[in-house]
One Martini backbone bead per residue (centre of mass of N, CA, C, O) as a GRO file, in nm:
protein
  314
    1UNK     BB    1   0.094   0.038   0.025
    2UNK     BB    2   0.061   0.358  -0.003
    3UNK     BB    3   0.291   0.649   0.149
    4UNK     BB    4   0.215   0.935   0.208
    5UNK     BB    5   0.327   1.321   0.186
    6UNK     BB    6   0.201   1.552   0.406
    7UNK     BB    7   0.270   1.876   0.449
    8UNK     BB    8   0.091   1.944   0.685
    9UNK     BB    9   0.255   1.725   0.901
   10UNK     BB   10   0.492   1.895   0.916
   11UNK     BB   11   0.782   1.997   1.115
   12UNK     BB   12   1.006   2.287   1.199
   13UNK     BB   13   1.379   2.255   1.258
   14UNK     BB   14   1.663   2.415   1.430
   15UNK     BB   15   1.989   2.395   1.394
   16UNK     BB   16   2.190   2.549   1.649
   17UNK     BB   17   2.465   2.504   1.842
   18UNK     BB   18   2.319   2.224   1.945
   19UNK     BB   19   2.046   2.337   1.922
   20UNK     BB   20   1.674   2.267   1.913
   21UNK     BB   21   1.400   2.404   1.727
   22UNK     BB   22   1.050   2.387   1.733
   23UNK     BB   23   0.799   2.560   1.520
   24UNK     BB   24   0.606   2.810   1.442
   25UNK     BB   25   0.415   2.733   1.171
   26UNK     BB   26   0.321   2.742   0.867
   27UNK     BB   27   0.219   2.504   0.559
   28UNK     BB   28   0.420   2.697   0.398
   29UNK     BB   29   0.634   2.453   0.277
   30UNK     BB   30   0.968   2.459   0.098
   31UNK     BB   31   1.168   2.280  -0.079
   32UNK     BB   32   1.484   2.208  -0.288
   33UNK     BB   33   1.707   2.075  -0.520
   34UNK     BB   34   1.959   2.109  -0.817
   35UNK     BB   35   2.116   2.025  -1.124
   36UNK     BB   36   2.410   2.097  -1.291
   37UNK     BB   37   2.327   2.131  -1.651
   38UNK     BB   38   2.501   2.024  -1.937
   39UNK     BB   39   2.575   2.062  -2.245
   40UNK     BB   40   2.727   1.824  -2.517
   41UNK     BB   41   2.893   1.848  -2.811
   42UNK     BB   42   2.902   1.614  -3.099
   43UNK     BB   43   2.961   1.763  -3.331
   44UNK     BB   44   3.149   1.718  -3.592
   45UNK     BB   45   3.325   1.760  -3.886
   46UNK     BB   46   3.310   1.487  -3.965
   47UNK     BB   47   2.983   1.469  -3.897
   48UNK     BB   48   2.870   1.646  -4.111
   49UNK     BB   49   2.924   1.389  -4.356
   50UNK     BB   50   2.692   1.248  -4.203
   51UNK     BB   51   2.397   1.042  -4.108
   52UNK     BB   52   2.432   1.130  -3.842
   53UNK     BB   53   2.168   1.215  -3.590
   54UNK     BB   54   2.299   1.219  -3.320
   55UNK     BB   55   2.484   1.468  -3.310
   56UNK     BB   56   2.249   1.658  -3.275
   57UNK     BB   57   2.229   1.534  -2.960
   58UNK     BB   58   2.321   1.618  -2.694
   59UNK     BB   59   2.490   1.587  -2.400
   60UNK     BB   60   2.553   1.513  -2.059
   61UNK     BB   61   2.685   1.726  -1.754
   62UNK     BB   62   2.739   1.646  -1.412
   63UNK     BB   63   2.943   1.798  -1.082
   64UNK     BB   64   2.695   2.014  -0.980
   65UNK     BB   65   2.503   2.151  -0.731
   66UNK     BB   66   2.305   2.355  -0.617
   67UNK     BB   67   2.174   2.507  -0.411
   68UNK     BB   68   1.917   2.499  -0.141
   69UNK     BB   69   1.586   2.556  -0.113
   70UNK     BB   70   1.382   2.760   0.125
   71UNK     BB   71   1.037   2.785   0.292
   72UNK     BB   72   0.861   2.987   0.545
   73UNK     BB   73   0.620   3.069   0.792
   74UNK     BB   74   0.638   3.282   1.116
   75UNK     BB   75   0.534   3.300   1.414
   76UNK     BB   76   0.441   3.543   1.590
   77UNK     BB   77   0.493   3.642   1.962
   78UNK     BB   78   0.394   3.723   2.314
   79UNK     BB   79   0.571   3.485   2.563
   80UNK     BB   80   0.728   3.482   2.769
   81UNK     BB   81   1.037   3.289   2.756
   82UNK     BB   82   0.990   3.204   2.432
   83UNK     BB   83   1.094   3.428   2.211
   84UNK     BB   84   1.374   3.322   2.185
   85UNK     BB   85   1.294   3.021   2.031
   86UNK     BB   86   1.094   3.159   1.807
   87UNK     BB   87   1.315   3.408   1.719
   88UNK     BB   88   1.582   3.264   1.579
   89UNK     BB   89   1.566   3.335   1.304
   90UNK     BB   90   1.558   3.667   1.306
   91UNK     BB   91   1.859   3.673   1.430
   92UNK     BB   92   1.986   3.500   1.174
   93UNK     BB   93   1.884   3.711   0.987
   94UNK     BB   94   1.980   4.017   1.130
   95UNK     BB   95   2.256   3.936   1.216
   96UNK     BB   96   2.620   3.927   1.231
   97UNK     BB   97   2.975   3.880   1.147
   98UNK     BB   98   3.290   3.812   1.242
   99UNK     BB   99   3.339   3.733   0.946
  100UNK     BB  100   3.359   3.598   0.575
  101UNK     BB  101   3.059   3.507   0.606
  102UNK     BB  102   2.829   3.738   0.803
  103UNK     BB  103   2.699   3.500   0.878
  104UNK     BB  104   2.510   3.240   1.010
  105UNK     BB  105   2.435   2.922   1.030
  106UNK     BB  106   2.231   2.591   0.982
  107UNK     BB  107   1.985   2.391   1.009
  108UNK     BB  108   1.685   2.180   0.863
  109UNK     BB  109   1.407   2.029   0.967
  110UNK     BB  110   1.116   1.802   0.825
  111UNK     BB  111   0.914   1.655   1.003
  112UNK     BB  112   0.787   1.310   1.035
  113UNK     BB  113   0.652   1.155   1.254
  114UNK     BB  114   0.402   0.978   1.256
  115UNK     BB  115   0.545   0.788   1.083
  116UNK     BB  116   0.631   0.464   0.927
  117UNK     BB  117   0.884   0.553   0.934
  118UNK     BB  118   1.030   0.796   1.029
  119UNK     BB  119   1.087   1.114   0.881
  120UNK     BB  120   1.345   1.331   0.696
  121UNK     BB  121   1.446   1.659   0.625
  122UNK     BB  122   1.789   1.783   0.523
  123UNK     BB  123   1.948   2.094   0.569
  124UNK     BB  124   2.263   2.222   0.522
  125UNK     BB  125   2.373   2.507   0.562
  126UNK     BB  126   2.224   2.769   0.630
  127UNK     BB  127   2.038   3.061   0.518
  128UNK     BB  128   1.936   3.379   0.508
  129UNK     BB  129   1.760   3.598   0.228
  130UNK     BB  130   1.491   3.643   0.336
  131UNK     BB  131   1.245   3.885   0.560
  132UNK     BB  132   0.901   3.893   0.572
  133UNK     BB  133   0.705   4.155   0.747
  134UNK     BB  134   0.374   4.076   0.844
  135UNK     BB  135   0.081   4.359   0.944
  136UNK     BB  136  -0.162   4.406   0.995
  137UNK     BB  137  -0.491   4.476   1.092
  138UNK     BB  138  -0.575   4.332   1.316
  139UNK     BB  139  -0.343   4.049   1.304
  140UNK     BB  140  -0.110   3.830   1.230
  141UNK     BB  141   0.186   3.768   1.287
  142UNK     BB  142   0.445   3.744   1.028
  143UNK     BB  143   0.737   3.563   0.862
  144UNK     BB  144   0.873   3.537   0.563
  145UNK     BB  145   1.107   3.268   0.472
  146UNK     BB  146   1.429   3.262   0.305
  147UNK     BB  147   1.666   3.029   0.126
  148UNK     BB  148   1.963   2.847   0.183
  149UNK     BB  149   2.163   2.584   0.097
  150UNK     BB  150   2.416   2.279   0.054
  151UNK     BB  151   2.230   1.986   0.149
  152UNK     BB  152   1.949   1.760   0.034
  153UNK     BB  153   1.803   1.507   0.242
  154UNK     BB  154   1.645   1.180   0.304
  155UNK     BB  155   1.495   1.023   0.617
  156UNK     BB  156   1.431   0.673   0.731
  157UNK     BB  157   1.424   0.785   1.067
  158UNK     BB  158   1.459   0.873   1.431
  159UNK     BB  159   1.524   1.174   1.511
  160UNK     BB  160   1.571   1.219   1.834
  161UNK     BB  161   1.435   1.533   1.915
  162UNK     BB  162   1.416   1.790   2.126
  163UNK     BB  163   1.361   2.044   2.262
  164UNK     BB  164   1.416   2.347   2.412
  165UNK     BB  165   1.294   2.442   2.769
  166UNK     BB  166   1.110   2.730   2.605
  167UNK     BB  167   0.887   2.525   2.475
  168UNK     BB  168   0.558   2.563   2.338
  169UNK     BB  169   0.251   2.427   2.236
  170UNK     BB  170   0.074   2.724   2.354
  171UNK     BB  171   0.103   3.004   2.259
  172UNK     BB  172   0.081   3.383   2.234
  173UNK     BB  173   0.017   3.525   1.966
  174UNK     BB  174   0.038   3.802   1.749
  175UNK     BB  175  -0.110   4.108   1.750
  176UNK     BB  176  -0.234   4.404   1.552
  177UNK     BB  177  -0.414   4.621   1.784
  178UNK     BB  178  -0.151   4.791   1.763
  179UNK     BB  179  -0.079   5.064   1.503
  180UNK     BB  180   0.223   5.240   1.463
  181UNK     BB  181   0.303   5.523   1.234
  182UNK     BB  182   0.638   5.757   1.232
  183UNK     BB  183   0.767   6.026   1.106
  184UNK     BB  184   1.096   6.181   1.043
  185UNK     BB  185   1.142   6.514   0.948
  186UNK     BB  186   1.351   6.652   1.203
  187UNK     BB  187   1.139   6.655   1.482
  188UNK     BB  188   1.029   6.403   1.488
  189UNK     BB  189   0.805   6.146   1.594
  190UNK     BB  190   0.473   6.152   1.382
  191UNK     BB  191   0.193   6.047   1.378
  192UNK     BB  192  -0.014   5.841   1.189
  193UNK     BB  193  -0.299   5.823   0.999
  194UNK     BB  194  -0.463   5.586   0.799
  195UNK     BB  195  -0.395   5.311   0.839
  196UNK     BB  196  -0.353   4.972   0.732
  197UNK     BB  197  -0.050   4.864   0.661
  198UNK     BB  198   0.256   4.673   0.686
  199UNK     BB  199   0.584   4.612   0.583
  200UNK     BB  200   0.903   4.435   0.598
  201UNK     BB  201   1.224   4.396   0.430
  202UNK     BB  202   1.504   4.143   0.399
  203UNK     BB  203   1.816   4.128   0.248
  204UNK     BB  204   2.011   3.875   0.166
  205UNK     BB  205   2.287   3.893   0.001
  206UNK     BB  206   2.427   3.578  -0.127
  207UNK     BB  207   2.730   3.393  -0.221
  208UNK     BB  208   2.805   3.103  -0.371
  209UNK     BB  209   3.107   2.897  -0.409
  210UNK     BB  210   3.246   2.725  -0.635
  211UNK     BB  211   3.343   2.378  -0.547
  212UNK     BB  212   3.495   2.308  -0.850
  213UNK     BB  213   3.722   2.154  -0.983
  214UNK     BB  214   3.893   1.991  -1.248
  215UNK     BB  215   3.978   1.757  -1.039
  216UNK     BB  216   3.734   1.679  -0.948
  217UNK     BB  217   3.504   1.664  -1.197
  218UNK     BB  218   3.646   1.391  -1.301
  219UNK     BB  219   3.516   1.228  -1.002
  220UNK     BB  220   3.273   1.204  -1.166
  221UNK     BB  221   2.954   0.965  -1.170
  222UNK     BB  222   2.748   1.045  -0.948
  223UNK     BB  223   2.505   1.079  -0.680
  224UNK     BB  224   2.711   1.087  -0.476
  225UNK     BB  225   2.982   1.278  -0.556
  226UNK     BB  226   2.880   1.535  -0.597
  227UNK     BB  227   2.944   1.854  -0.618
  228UNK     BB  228   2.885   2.108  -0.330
  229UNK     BB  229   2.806   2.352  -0.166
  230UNK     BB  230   2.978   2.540   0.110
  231UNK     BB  231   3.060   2.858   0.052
  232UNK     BB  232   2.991   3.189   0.177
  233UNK     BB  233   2.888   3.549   0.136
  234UNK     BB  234   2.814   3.865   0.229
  235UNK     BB  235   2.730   4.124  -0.002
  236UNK     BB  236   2.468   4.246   0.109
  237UNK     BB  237   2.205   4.457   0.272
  238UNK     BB  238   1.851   4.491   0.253
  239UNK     BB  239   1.629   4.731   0.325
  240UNK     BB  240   1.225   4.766   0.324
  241UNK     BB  241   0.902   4.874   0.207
  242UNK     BB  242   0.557   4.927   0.329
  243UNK     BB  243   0.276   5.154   0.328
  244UNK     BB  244  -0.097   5.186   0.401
  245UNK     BB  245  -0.318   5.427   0.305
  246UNK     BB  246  -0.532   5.665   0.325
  247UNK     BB  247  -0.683   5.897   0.139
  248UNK     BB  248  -0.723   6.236   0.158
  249UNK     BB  249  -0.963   6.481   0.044
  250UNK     BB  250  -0.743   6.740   0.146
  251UNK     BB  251  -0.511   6.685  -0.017
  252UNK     BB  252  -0.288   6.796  -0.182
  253UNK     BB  253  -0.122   6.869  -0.420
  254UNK     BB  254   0.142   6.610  -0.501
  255UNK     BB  255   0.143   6.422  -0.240
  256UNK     BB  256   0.079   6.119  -0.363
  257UNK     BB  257   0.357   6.186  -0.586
  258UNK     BB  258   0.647   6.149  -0.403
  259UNK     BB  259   0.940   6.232  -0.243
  260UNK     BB  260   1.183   6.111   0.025
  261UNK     BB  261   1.394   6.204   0.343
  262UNK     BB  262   1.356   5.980   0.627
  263UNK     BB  263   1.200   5.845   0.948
  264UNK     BB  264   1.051   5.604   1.038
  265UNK     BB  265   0.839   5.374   1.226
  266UNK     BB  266   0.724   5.048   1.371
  267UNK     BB  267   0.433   4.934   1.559
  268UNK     BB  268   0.330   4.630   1.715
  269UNK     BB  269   0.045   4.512   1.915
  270UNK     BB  270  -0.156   4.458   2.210
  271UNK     BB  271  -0.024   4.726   2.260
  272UNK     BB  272   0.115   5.051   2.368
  273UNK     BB  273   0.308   4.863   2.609
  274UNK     BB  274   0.273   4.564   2.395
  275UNK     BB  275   0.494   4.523   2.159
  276UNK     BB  276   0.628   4.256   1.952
  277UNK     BB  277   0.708   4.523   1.687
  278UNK     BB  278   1.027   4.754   1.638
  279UNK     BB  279   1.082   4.962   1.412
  280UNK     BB  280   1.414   5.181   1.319
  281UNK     BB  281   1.447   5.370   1.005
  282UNK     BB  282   1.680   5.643   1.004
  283UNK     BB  283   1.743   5.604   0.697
  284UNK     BB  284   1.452   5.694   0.403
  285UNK     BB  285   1.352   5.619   0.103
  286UNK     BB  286   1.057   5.754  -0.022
  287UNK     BB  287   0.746   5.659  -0.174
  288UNK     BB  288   0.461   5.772  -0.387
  289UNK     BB  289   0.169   5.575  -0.452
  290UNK     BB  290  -0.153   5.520  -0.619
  291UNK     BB  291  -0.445   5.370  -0.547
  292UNK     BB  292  -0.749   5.309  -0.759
  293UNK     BB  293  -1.050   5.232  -0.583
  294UNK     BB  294  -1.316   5.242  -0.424
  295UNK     BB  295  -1.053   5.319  -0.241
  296UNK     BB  296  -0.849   5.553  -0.194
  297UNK     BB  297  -0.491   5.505  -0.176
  298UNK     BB  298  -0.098   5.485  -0.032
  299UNK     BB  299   0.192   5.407  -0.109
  300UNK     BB  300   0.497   5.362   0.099
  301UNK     BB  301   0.827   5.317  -0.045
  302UNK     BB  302   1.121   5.220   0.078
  303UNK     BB  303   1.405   5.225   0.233
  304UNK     BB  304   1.760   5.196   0.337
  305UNK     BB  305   2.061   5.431   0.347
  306UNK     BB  306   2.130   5.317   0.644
  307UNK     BB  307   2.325   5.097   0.889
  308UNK     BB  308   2.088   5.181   1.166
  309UNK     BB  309   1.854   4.966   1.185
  310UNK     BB  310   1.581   4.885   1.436
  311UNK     BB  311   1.522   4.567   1.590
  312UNK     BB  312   1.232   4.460   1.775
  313UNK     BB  313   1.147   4.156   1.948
  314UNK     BB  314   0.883   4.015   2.195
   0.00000   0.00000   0.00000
């Protein structure tokens, strides 16, 4: 009898310096991982003047594999104690490292207990290179990540491994029943009305070393061999973001369509003394375009252009 493996059953694991953390997330996890394959031309001058038809298909050569992509979507919490567990990848997300390869590393897995024997997918040596917080108004805070990382393997084995002692299995999920956002042009931050939500999104630009020499391509002969990435570099971070507010019927000409540089603030949380995430762009140059739908709207979109954005989640 076939035994299928559905996403809904998995749940998602980061292993950093040897602690395990169990996360809570949705339901929308993808990873997968690919082999560079080349053609290699047959055709030569000599087969040129025969009527051998093979010559004009192409041969396949693979020697490395491509990084190993993955996404997840995690549940932002208010919960003392506990938020240090559940926003470990944020940490990893946005810490920098005093090393060459300027962020750190971790597993990730995805395992099948229920399954028979269990089940788990393994990526080793992984990095973010997006989390974009999504902000609704009075919703779920959640964040969405993903990376790369560096092989992609499946195991039927025993995962055998615990949460560390932080871990909750009915956390209290963040809502952003308070939601505030503020404009700094230099006298200090102040408050916006008709805000409807807010996005903040950062990006590590991550580049994947080649790890194939000459001499080493040649001891290649198939998928256990193939040769992986293994070092990667950290070449540069945005900062960037959008707000959505609804348009004033009193608002002058030309504010719906400017640009500007400011400073953001944006705080969302279940209430005014207890916010879950605080995001502080202190230099920003934002950009203003209008929809126009049943409800005129503006979205202010963003970007930070000095290395001193302050973020804090609790």
């Amino acid at each position: 009898m076939a035994r299928f493996e559905f996403r809904r059953e998995g749940r998602v694991w980061l292993e950093h310096s040897g602690t395990y953390y169990l996360l809570h997330t949705t339901k929308d996890v993808t990873f997968s991982q690919t082999f560079q394959e080349k053609g290699i031309r047959r055709k030569t001058l000599h087969s040129s003047y025969t009527q051998n038809n093979d010559t004009f298909v192409e041969g396949s050569s693979i020697t490395e594999a491509n990084p190993a992509d993955f996404s997840f979507t995690l549940y932002m919490i208010d919960d003392e104690g506990f938020f240090y567990h559940q926003h470990k990848p944020l940490d990893l997300l946005l810490q920098t490292t005093q090393t060459i390869e300027g962020v750190d590393n971790f597993n990730l897995y995805f395992v099948y207990s229920d399954y028979s024997p269990e089940t788990y997918y393994k990526i080793e040596k992984c990095v973010f290179t997006s989390g974009s917080f999504n902000i609704p108004r009075n919703g779920l805070m959640t964040v969405n990540l993903s990376g790369t990382g560096s092989k992609l393997t499946r195991e039927e084995a025993s995962f055998g491994q615990t949460p560390d002692a932080n871990y909750k299995s009915n956390p209290s999920f963040a809502i952003s029943k308070e939601f505030d956002v503020k404009f700094n042009t230099g006298s200090g931050y102040v408050l916006q009305d008709r805000i409807l939500g807010a996005s903040i999104e950062v990006q590590n630009e991550v580049v994947w070393t080649p790890s194939a020499t000459l001499h080493e391509s040649l001891g290649v002969d198939s998928e256990a061999n193939t040769i992986f990435p293994t070092k990667y570099t950290l070449n540069a971070r945005n900062i960037g973001g959008s707000i959505q507010q609804y348009t004033d019927a009193e608002v002058s000409d030309g504010y719906i369509q400017s640009w500007e540089d400011l400073g953001i603030r944006i705080q969302a949380g279940l209430a005014s003394n207890n916010y879950q995430l605080e995001t502080t762009v202190q230099n920003a140059r934002f950009t203003t375009r209008t929809n126009f739908g049943d409800v005129f709207t503006q979205n202010y979109d963003f970007r930070a252009t000095l290395d001193n954005t302050i973020f804090t989640y609790t």
